[in-house]
Structures are given as C-alpha cells and as structure tokens.
C-alpha positions in Angstrom: 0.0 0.0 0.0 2.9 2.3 0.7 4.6 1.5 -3.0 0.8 2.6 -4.2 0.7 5.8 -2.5 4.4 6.8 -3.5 3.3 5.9 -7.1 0.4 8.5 -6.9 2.3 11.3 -5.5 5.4 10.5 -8.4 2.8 10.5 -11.0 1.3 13.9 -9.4 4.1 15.8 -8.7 5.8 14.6 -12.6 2.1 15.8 -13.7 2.6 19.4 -12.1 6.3 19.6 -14.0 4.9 18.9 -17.0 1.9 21.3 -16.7 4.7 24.0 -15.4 7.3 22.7 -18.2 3.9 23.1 -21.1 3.8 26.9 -20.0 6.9 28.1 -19.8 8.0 26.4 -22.8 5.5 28.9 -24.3 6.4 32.5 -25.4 5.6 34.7 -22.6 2.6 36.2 -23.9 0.7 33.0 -25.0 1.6 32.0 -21.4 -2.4 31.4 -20.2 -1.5 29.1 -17.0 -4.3 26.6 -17.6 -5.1 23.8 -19.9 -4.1 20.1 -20.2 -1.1 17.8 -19.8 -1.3 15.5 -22.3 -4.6 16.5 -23.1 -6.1 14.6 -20.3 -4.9 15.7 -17.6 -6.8 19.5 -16.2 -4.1 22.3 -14.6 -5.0 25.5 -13.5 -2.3 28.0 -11.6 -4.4 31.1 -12.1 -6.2 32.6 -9.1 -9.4 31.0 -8.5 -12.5 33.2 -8.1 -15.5 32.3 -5.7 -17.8 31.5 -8.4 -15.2 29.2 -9.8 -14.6 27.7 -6.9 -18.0 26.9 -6.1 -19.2 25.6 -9.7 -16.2 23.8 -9.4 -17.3 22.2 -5.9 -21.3 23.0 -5.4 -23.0 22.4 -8.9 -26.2 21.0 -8.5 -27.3 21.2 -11.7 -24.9 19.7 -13.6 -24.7 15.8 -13.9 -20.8 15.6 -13.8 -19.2 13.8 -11.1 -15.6 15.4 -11.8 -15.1 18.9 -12.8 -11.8 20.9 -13.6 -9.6 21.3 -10.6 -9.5 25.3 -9.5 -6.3 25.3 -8.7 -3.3 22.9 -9.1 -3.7 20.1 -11.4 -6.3 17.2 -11.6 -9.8 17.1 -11.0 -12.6 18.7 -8.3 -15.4 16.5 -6.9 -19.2 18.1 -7.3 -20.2 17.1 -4.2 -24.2 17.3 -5.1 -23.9 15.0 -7.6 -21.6 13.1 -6.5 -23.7 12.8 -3.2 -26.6 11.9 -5.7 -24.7 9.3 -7.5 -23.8 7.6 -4.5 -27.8 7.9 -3.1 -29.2 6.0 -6.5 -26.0 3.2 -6.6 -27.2 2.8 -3.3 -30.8 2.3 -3.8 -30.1 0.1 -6.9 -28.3 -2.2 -4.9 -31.0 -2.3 -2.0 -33.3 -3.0 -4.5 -31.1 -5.7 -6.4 -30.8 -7.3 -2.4 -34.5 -7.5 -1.9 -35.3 -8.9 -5.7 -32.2 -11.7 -4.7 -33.5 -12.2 -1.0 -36.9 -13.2 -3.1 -35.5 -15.4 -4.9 -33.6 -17.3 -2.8 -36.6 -17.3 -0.3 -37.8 -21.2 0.1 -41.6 -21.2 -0.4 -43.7 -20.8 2.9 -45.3 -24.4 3.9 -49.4 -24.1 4.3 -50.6 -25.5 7.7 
C-alpha cells in the first residue's frame, strides 16, 4: 500500500512539472496558465474566483461527477452529484438485495 501511495504522489508531482514545463516552454505572452497535460490531464495556476470555486465544488445542476480542478492540477469532486450518484448506486443495490432475497426465499409451507 505504501509502493501505491508513493506511485500516486510520483505521478502527481511529474504531472505538475509537465503542466509548469507546457507553459513556460510557451512565449511569454501566449503564457495562459491553464489547460491540459497530455490532453487529459486538467491544470490550472491562475487565481481562483469564488464563483469558480463553487461551480467547481457545489453544482447542483450539472450531472458531472468530476469537474476541472480550481487550482493545481487534476480534478474537483461536485459534491451534489456526487452525493446523488452515490444515493441511487445505493438504492439500486438495495433493491437488487430484496429482488435476490426473493429469490432465494424457500416457499412458505401451508398449515
């Protein structure tokens, strides 16, 4: 577990050179401080506004899971929907229980 979490923090801190490495091998004034590594990957190093950091965090209405990090590199939890996600796997698997716990129910003797 300890070779997994020094894996993870390796591949984060190579991702933040490369996102650093992407901008200032840029001239300096095409030098926007956000966009991709390797197209996948999200960075941002500009200031973060409230609103950003908020629709980044606490967006209800949208049905994404994972939005744009605000600052740093990666990717920000919505915690709405993520909250909501979570609410419906869980039902679906309650529900999946019961239809099992049905199934496997022997049939009731009649006295």
């Amino acid at each position: 577990m300890r070779d997994l979490f020094k894996a993870a923090r390796l591949l984060f801190w190579a991702t933040v050179a490369a996102a650093v490495y992407q901008e200032l091998k840029k001239p300096p004034m095409l030098r926007t401080w956000h966009g991709k590594v390797a197209g996948i990957v999200p960075y941002d190093f500009r200031v973060p506004t409230l609103a950003k950091i908020r629709r980044a965090y606490w967006n209800p209405e949208s049905d994404r899971v994972f939005s744009e990090h605000v600052v740093g590199v990666g990717w920000a939890i919505n915690i709405p929907t993520a909250g909501r996600k979570l609410l419906e796997m869980a039902q679906q698997y309650a529900e999946a229980s019961r239809e099992a716990a049905e199934r496997l129910r022997p049939p009731q003797a009649s006295a």
